[in-house]
C-alpha positions in Angstrom: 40.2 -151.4 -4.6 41.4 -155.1 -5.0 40.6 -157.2 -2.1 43.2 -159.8 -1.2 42.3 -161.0 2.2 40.7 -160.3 5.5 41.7 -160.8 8.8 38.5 -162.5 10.2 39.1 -166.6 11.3 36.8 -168.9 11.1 36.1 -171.8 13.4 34.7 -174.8 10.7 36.6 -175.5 7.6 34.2 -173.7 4.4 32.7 -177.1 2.6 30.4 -175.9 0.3 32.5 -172.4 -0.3 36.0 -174.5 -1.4 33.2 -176.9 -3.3 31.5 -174.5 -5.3 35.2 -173.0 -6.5 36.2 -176.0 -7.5 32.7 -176.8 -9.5 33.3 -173.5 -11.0 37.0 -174.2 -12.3 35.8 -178.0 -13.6 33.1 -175.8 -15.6 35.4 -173.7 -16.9 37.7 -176.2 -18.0 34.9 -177.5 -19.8 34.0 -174.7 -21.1 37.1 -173.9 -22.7 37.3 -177.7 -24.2 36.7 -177.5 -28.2 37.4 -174.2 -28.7 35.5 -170.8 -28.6 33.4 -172.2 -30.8 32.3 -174.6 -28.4 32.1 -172.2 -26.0 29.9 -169.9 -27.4 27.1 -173.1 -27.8 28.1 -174.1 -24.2 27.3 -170.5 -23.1 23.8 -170.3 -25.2 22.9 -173.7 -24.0 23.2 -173.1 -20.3 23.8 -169.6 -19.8 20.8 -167.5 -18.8 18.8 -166.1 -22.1 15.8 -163.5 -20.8 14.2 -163.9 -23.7 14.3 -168.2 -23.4 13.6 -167.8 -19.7 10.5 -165.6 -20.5 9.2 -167.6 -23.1 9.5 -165.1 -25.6 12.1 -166.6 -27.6 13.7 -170.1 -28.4 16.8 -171.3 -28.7 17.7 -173.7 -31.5 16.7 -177.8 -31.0 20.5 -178.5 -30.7 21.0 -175.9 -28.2 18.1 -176.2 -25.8 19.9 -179.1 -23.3 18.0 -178.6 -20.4 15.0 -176.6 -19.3 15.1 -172.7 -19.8 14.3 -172.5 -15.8 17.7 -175.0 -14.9 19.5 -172.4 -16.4 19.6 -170.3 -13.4 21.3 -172.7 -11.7 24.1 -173.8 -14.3 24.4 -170.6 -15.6 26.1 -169.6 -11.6 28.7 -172.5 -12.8 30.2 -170.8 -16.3 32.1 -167.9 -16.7 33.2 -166.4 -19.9 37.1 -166.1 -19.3 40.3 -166.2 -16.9 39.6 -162.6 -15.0 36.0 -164.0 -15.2 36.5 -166.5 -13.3 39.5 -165.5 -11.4 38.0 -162.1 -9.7 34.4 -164.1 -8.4 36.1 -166.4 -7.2 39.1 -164.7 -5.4 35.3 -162.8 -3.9 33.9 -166.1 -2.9 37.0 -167.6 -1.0 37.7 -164.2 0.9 34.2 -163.6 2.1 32.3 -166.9 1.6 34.0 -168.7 4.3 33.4 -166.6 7.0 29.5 -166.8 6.2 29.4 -169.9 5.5 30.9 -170.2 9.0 28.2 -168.6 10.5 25.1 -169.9 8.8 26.4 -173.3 8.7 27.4 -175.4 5.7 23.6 -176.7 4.4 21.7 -172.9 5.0 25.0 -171.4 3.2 24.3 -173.6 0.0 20.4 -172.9 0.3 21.2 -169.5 0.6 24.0 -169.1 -2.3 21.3 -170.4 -4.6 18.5 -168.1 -3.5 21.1 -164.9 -4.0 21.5 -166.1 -7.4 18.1 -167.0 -8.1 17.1 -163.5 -6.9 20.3 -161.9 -9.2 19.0 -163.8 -12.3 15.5 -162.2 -11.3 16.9 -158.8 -11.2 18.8 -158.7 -14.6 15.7 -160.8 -16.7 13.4 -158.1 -15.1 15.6 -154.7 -16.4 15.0 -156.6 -19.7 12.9 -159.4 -20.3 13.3 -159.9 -24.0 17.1 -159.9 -24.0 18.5 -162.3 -26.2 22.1 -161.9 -24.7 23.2 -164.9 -22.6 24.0 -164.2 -19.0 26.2 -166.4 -16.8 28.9 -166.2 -13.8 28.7 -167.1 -10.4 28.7 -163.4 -9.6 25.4 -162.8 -8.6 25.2 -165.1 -6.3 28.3 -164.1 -4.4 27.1 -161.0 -4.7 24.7 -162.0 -1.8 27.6 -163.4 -0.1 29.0 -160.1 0.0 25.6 -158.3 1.5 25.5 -161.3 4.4 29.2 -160.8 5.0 28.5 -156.4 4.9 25.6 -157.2 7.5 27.2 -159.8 9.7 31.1 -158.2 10.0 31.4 -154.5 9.2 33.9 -153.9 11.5 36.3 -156.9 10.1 39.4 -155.9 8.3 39.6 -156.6 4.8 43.4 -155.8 3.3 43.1 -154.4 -0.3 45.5 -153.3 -3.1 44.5 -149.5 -4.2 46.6 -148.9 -7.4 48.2 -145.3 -7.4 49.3 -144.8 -11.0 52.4 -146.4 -11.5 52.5 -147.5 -8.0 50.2 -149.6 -5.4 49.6 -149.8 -1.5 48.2 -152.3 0.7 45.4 -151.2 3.5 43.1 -152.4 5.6 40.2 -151.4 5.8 36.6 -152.5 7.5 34.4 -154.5 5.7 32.0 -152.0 5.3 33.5 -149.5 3.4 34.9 -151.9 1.3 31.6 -153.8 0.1 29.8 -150.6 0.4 31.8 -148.9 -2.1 31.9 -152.0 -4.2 28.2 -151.9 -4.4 27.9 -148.1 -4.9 30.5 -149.0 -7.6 27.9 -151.2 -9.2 24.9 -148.7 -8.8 26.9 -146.0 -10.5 28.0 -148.7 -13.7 24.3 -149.9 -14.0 23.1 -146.3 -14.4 25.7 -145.4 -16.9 25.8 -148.6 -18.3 23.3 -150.0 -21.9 22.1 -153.4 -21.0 21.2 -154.4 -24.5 24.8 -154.0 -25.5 25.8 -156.8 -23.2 29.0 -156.9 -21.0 28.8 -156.9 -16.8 25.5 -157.7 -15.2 25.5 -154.8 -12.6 21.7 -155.4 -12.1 22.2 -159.2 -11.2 25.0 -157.9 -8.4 22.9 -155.5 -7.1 20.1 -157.8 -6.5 22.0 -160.2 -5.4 23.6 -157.9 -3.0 20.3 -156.6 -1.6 19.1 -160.3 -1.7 22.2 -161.3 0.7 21.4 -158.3 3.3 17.2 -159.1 3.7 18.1 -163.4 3.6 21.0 -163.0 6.1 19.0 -162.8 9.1 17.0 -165.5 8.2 19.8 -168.1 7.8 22.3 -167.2 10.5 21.1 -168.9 13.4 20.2 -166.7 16.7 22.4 -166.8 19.2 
């Protein structure tokens, strides 16, 4: 299931949701700036390395730009291609708003940070000696999508569910679509090797689990 859109409005435009898309495009502009083998130094130089973050390895003088704990923070920012960054975001903008909406623009960003924060924990713990470099702003939308699962289960969410050769459009509630995204990611984490690199199902399931204990902490009573 692709999700396109939902059908749940919003009554204060999302600041920090629209701002942290375009930070993440800039990035990725950057990124892509002299070449992949640019890149690849950008990526080892702020991504998220276990091993670095641990202390059990180093990167090389030219590469370490910034402190091995400030790379869970830029590390939210880079993504390592077009579907990369394409599919988190098209996440963020369709469910970021609405919590954002509810939690108010300064506890969203406080709590977009602490859902990554808590998805870097998750995927440096599976594997603390990991040399593989880890970044996308996945994991912390990934909490965006618990808060959003907690907060509006009932709110319509209109996929595309390719058939074979064909495709349909439903809507379905929120909570069947996020909870079979993050069965989804339970399922790929167990099958999955981790030391071969590739999706960081363990940073989106913290994250997620991160977004449904934090929720209730930042969304105002009411």
């Amino acid at each position: 299931m692709i999700p396109l859109y939902d059908d749940n409005p919003t009554s204060r435009p999302p600041v920090f949701t629209v701002g942290i898309i375009v930070a993440c495009v800039l990035a990725f502009f950057w990124e892509l700036a002299g070449g992949p083998h640019a890149m690849r130094a950008k990526t080892l130089a702020f991504g998220l390395v276990p091993a670095v973050l641990t202390g059990h390895a180093e990167l090389l003088p030219h590469l370490a730009l910034v402190p091995a704990w400030a790379t869970i923070f830029t590390s939210m920012f880079l993504h390592g291609g077009w579907m990369h960054l394409i599919g988190n975001m098209l996440y963020l903008w369709i469910f970021g708003n609405n919590v954002e909406d509810a939690m108010g623009h300064a506890r969203f960003l406080l709590f977009y940070l602490l859902c990554g924060i808590a998805a870097a924990a998750a995927q440096t713990l599976q594997d603390p000696d990991s040399t593989i470099p880890m970044i996308g702003a996945s994991g912390a939308i990934s909490g965006v999508l618990g808060a959003y699962f907690v907060l509006y289960p009932h709110a319509r969410v209109i996929v595309l569910i390719p058939l074979g050769w064909f495709t349909r459009l439903e809507a379905l509630p929120a909570a069947i679509v996020l909870g079979f995204w993050f069965v989804f990611q339970i399922i790929n984490a167990l099958l999955s090797d981790p030391s071969r690199g590739g999706v960081a199902f363990l940073a989106h399931i913290g994250g997620f689990i991160a977004g449904l204990v934090l929720v209730r902490v930042f969304v105002p009573r009411r």
